[in-house]
C-alpha positions as CSV (number, residue, x, y, z in Angstrom):
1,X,118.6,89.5,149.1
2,X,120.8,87.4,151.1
3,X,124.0,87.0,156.0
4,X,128.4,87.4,160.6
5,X,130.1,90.9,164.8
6,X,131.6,92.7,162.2
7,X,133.3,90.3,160.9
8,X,131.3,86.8,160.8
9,X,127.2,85.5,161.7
10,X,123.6,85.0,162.8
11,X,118.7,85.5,163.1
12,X,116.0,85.5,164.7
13,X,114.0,88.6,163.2
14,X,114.5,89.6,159.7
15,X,116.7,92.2,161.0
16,X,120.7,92.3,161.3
17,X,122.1,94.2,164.3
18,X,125.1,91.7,164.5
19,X,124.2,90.3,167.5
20,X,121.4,92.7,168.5
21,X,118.4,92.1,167.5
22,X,119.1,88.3,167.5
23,X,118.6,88.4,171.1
24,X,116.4,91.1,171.1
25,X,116.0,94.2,172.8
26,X,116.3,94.3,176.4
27,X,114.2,96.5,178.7
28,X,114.9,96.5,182.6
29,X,112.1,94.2,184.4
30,X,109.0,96.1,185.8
31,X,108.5,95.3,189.3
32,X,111.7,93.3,189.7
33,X,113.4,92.8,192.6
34,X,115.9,95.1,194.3
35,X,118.7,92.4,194.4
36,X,119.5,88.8,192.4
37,X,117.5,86.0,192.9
38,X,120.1,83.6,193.4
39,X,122.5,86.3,195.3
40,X,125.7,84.2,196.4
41,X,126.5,83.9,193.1
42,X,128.3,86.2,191.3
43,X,129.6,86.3,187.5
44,X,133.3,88.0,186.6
45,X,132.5,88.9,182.7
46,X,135.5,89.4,181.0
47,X,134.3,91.1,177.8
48,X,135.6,93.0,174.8
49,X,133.3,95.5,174.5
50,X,132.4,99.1,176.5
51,X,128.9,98.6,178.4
52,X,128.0,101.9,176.5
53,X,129.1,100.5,173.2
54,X,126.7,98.6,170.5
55,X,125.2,96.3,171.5
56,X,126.1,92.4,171.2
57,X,124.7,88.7,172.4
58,X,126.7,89.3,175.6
59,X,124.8,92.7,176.5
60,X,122.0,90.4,176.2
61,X,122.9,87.4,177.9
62,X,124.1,89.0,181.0
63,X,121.8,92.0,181.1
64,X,119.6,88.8,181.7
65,X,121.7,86.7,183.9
66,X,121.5,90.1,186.0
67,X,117.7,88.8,187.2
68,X,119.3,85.8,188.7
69,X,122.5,86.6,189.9
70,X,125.5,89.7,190.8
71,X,127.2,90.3,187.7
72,X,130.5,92.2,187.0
73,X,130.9,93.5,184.0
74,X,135.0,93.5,183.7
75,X,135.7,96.3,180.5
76,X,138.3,96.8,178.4
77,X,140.5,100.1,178.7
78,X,140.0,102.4,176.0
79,X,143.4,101.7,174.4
80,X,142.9,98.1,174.2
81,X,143.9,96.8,171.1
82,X,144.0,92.9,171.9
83,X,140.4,92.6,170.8
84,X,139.2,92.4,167.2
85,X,135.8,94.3,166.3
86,X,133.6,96.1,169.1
87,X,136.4,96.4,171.9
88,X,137.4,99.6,170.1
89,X,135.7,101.4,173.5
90,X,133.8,104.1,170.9
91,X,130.1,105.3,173.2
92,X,127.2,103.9,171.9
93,X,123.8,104.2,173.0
94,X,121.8,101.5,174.3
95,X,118.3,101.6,176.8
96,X,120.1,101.4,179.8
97,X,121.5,104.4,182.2
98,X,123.6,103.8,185.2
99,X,120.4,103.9,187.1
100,X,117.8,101.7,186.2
101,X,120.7,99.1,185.1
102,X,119.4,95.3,186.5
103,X,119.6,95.4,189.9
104,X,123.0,92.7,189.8
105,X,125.0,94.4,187.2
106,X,128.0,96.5,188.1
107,X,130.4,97.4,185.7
108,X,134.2,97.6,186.4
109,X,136.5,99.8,185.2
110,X,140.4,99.4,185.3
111,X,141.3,101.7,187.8
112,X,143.3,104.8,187.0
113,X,146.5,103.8,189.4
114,X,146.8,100.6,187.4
115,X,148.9,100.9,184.4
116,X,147.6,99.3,181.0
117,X,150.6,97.2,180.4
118,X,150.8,94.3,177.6
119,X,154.7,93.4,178.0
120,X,156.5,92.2,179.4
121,X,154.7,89.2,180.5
122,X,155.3,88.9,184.0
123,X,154.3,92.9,184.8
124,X,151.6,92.4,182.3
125,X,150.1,89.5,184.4
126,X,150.8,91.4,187.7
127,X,148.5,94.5,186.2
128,X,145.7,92.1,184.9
129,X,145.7,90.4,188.7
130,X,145.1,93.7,190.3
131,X,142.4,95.1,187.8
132,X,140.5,91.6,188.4
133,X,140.9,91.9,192.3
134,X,138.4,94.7,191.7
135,X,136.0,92.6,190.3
136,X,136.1,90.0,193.0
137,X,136.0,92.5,195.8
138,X,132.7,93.8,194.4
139,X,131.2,90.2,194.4
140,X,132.6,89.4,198.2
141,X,131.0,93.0,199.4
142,X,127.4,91.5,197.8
143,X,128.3,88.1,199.7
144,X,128.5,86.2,196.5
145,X,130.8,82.7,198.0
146,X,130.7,81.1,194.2
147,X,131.9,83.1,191.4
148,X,131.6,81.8,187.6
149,X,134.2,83.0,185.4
150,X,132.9,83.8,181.4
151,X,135.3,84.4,179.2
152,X,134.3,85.7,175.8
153,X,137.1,86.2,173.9
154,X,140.3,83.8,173.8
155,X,142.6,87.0,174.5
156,X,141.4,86.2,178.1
157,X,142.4,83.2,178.8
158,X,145.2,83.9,181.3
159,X,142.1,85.3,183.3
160,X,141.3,81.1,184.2
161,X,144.7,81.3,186.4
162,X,144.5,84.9,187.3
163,X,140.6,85.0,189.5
164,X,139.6,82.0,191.4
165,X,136.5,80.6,190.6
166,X,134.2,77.6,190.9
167,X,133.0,77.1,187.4
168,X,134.6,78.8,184.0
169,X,132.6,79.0,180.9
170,X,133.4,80.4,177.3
171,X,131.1,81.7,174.5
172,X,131.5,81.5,171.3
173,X,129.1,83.8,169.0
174,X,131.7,84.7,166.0
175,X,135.0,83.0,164.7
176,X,137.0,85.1,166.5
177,X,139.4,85.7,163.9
178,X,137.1,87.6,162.0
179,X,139.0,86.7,159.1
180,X,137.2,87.5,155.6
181,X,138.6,83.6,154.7
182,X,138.1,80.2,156.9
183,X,140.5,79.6,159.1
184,X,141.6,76.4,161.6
185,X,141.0,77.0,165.4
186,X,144.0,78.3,166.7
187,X,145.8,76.7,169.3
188,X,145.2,79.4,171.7
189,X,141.5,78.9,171.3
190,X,141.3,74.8,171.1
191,X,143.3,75.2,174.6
192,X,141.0,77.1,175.8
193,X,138.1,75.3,175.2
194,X,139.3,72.7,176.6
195,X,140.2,74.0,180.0
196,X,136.8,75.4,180.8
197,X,134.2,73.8,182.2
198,X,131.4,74.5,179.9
199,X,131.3,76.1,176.5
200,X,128.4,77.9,175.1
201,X,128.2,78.1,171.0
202,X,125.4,80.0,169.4
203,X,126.0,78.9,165.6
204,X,125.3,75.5,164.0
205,X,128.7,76.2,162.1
206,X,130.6,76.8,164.8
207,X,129.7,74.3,167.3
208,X,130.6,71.4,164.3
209,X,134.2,73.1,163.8
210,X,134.4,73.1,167.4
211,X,132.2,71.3,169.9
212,X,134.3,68.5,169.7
213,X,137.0,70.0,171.6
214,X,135.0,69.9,175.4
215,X,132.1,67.1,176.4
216,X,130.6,70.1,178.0
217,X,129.7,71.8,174.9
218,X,126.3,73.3,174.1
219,X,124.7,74.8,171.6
220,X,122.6,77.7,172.4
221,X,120.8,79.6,168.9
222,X,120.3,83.1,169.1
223,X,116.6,84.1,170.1
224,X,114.8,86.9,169.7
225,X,112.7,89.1,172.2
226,X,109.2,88.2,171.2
227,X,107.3,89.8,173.1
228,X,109.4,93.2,172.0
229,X,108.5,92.7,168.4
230,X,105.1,91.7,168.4
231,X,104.2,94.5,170.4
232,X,102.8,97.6,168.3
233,X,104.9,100.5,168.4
234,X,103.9,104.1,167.0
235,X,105.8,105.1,163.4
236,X,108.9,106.9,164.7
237,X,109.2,110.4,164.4
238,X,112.1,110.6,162.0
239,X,111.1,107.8,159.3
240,X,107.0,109.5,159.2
241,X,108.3,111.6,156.4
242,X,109.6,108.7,154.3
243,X,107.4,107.4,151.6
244,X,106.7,103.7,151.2
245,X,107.7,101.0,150.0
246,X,110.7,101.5,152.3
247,X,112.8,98.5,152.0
248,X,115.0,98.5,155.3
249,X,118.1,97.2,157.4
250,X,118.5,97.7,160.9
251,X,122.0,97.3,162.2
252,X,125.8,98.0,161.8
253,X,126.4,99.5,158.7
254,X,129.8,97.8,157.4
255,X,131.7,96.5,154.6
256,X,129.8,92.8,155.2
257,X,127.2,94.3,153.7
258,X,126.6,94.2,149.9
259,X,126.4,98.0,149.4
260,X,126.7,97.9,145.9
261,X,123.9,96.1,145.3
262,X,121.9,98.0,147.2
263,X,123.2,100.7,145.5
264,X,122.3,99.3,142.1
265,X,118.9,98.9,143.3
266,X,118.1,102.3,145.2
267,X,119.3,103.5,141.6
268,X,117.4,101.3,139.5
269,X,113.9,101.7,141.6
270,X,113.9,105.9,142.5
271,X,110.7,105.3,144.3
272,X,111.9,103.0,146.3
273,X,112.7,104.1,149.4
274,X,116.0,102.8,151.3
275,X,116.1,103.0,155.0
276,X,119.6,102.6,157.2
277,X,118.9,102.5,160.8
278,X,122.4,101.8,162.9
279,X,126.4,103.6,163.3
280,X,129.0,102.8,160.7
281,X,131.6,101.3,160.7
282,X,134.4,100.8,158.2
283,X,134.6,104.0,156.9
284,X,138.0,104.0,155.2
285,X,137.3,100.5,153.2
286,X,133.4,101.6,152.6
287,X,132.8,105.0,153.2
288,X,132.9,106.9,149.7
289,X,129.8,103.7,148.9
290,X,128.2,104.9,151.9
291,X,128.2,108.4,150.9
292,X,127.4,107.6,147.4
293,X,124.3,105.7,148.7
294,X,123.5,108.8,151.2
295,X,123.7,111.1,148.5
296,X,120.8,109.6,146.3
297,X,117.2,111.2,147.1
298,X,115.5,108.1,147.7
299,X,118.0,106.7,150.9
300,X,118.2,107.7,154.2
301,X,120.3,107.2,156.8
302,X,118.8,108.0,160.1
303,X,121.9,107.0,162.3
304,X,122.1,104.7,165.4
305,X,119.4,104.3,167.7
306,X,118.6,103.2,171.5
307,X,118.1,99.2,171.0
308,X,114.4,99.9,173.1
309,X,113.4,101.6,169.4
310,X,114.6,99.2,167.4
311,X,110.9,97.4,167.0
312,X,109.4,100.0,166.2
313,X,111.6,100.8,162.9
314,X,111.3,97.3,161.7
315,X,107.4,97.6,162.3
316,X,106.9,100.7,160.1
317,X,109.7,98.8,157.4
318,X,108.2,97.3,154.3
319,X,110.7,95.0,153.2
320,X,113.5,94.5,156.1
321,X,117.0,93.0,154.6
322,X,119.8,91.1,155.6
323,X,121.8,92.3,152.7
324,X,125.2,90.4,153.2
325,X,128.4,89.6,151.1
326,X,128.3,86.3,150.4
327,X,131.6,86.2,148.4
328,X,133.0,82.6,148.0
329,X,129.6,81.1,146.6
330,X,128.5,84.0,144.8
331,X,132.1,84.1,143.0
332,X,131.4,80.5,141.9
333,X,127.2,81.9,140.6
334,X,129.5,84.8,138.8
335,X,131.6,81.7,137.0
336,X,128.8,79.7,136.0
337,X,126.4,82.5,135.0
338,X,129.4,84.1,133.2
339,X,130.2,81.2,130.5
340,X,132.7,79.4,133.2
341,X,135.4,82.9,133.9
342,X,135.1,84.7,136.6
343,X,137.6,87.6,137.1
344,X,139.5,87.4,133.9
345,X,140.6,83.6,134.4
346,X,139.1,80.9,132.4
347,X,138.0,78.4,135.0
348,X,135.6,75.7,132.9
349,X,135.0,75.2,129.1
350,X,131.9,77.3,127.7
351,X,131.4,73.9,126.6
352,X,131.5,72.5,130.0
353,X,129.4,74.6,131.2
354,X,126.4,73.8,128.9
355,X,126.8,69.8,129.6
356,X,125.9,70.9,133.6
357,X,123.3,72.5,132.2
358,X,121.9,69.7,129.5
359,X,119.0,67.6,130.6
360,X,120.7,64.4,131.8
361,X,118.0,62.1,132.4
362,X,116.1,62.6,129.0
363,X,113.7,60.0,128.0
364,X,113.3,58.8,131.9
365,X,110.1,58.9,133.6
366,X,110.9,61.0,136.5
367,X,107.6,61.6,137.9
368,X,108.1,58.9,140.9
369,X,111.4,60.5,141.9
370,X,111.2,61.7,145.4
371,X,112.9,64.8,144.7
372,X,111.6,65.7,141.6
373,X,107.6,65.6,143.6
374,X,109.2,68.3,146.3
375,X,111.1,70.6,143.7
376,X,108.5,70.1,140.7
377,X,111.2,70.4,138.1
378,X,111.3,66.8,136.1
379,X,114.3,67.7,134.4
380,X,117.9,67.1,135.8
381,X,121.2,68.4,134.7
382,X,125.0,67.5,136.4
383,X,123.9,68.9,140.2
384,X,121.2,71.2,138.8
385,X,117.9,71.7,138.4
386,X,116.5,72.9,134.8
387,X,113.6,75.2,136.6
388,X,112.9,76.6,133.5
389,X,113.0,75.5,129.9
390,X,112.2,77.2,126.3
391,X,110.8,75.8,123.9
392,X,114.2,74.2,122.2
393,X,115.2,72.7,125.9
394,X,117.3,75.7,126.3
395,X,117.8,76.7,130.0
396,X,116.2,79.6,130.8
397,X,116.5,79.1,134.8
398,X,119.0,76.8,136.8
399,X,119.2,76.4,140.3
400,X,120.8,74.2,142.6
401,X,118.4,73.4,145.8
402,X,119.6,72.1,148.9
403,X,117.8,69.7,151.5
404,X,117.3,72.6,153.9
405,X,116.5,75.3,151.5
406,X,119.9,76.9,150.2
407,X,118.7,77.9,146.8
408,X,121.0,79.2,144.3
409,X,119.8,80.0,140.9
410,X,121.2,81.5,137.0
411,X,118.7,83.3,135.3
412,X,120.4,83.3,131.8
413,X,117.6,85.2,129.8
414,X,118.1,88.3,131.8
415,X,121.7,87.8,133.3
416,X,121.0,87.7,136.7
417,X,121.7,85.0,139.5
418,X,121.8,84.9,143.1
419,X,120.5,82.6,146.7
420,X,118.4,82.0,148.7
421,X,120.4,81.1,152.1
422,X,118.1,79.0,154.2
423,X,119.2,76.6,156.6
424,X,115.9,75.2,158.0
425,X,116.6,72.3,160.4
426,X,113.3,72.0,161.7
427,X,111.1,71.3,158.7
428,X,111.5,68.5,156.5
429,X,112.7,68.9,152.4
430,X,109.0,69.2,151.7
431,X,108.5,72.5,153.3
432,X,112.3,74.3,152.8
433,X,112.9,73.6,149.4
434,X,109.5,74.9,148.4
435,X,109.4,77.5,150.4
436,X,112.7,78.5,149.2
437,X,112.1,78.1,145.6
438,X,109.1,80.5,145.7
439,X,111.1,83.5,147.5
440,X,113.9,82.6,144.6
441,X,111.0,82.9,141.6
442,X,110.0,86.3,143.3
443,X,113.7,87.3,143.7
444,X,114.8,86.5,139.8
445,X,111.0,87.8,138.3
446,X,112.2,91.0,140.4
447,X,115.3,90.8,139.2
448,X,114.4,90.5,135.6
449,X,112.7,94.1,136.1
């Protein structure tokens, strides 16, 4: 099975909670102390989201940053439609309450006398002063003398003229246009970037489109809470009942995920068990699949949970999934797979397709070929591998593996492709590729039944 806040990427634990469970679950320091270590400084967050809401990288990050120094958490008013997905301002339920919050986080609402005003311009920027004069009076009462600015959404950028600051960052953990189809940076953002002082970038993808716009860029992967995970956990109540295998996902439930294949496969294995832990979202493009889905015996859907629980569900999990859309590439698997049409439109020659697929270096020795000794396959079509043959030279199995372990594959006995999505930058060919191509085998033999 194959992987972006609700509308783009990113993992560090076989678990998708957009952003949640790449950082981990956060739980308030035992023993810490009563006030920031570093206390004159204070951080103005300007984020999209409610405090209360799910969970995302910036929870994380400045539920952290809270250790070290005063944090305000500047949110959204409920009516706030600037933001794309998660500053809708819906509750949520994370494992914090107002009272055992990190000792340096305050969160700052707009206040009530302040009008939420987007136009005209010049009342709109008088407004956003005000409700950001809050914020800085809560860091001057704590004694904070430097105040970073983070920004986390380019909506915000007039907040770089509106509060004075010594540094200003930005973080980038989504394209921000959560478009379904690749976009260019938009002038509003590349501006932006440019004008801070430091830019923080959590995917590989994202700082290439876009490092290059500030000297100050870094690039900071998602992590995990270790410690959190490895920890044994006791089975939770609600999921004791279920009978294994339970093959899980942990996360937002939305229409980035593939729901109708795992809808096709709850179907096709009843004693399977299929386990959704996490709110929905989406429900007018997704939600007569989700009920579908609900409605079948063997799949549950045991709603959204405190982020503290979270381990303990993917502990007590079989198999846990990131089971995303992956439309573009698997659109071109369709076209192959499918005799070269894909959606009623002849793209390449039946014929074509077959050459691809032909052995091309027949009557070569390829047994020295460096390739050929990591992948195992001696026989080479146009940009394929020939992973498995009949008798007559007929394909059976094609792939196509990448360097870092992206492995697509066509089963053509059984009718049945899909990938592998690897991107492994810290082993060598040697180790990805195989390590790909076995999950791939044990994806198409499963496939195939």
């Amino acid at each position: 099975m194959s992987q972006r806040e609700d509308g783009g990427a990113g993992s560090g634990t076989p678990i998708s909670f957009d952003s949640t469970p790449r950082v981990g679950p956060a739980e308030p320091p035992r023993g810490c102390l009563r006030s920031p270590l570093l206390p004159d400084v204070g951080v103005i967050a300007v984020v999209p989201d409610q405090w209360n809401g799910v969970w995302q990288s910036r929870h994380y990050v400045l539920t952290r940053l809270a250790r070290y120094f005063h944090i305000v958490w500047c949110r959204p008013s409920a009516g706030d439609r600037r933001y794309g997905p998660g500053g809708d301002g819906r509750s949520g339920r994370n494992n914090f309450t107002p009272t055992d919050r990190p000792p340096g986080l305050m969160i700052h609402d707009r206040p009530s006398w302040i009008p939420d005003l987007h136009r005209p311009a010049a009342l709109a920027r008088l407004t956003t002063r005000e409700r950001f004069r809050g914020a800085q009076r809560l860091l001057a009462q704590r004694g904070c003398d430097r105040v970073v600015l983070s920004l986390w959404r380019p909506s915000d950028a007039a907040a770089l003229e509106l509060i004075p600051h010594s540094v200003s960052c930005y973080h980038i953990d989504d394209e921000y246009t959560f478009s379904e189809v690749e976009q260019a940076t938009s002038e509003d953002e590349a501006r932006l970037i440019r004008k801070v002082d430091q830019v923080f970038i959590s995917s590989r993808g994202l700082f290439e489109k876009k490092g290059h716009l500030n000297p100050n860029t870094l690039f900071v992967p998602n992590g995990v809470d270790y410690a959190a995970y490895i920890h044994p956990w006791p089975e939770p109540e609600d999921l004791r009942a279920i009978p294994h295998p339970r093959i899980g996902y942990v996360g937002l439930i939305k229409k980035q995920l593939n729901l109708q294949l795992l809808d096709a496969l709850a179907r096709r294995h009843p004693t399977w068990s299929f386990v959704f832990v996490g709110p929905r979202r989406h429900e007018d493009k997704v939600g007569t699949l989700i009920q579908r889905l609900a409605d079948l015996p063997n799949v549950h859907f045991l709603g959204e949970k405190p982020v503290s629980e979270l381990p303990s569900y993917t502990q007590h999990i079989d198999v846990c999934t990131l089971c995303y859309k992956v439309d573009d590439y698997t659109k071109f698997l369709r076209m192959l797979a499918s005799g070269g049409a894909v959606d009623g439109e002849q793209v390449l020659a039946p014929a074509s397709v077959a050459e691809i697929e032909q052995d091309q270096v027949r009557g070569l020795d390829t047994r020295a070929d460096g390739a050929v000794q990591i992948t195992g396959i001696p026989t080479y079509g146009l940009g394929v591998w020939r992973d498995e043959v009949a008798a007559d030279d007929s394909i059976e199995v094609v792939s196509g593996s990448g360097a870092l372990g992206f492995y697509p594959w066509i089963d053509r006995v059984h009718g049945t492709y899909g990938l592998v999505a690897v991107d492994d930058e810290l082993h060598g060919a040697e180790h990805a590729v195989p390590a790909s191509q076995r999950i791939a085998r044990m994806l198409w033999t499963a496939a195939a039944n």
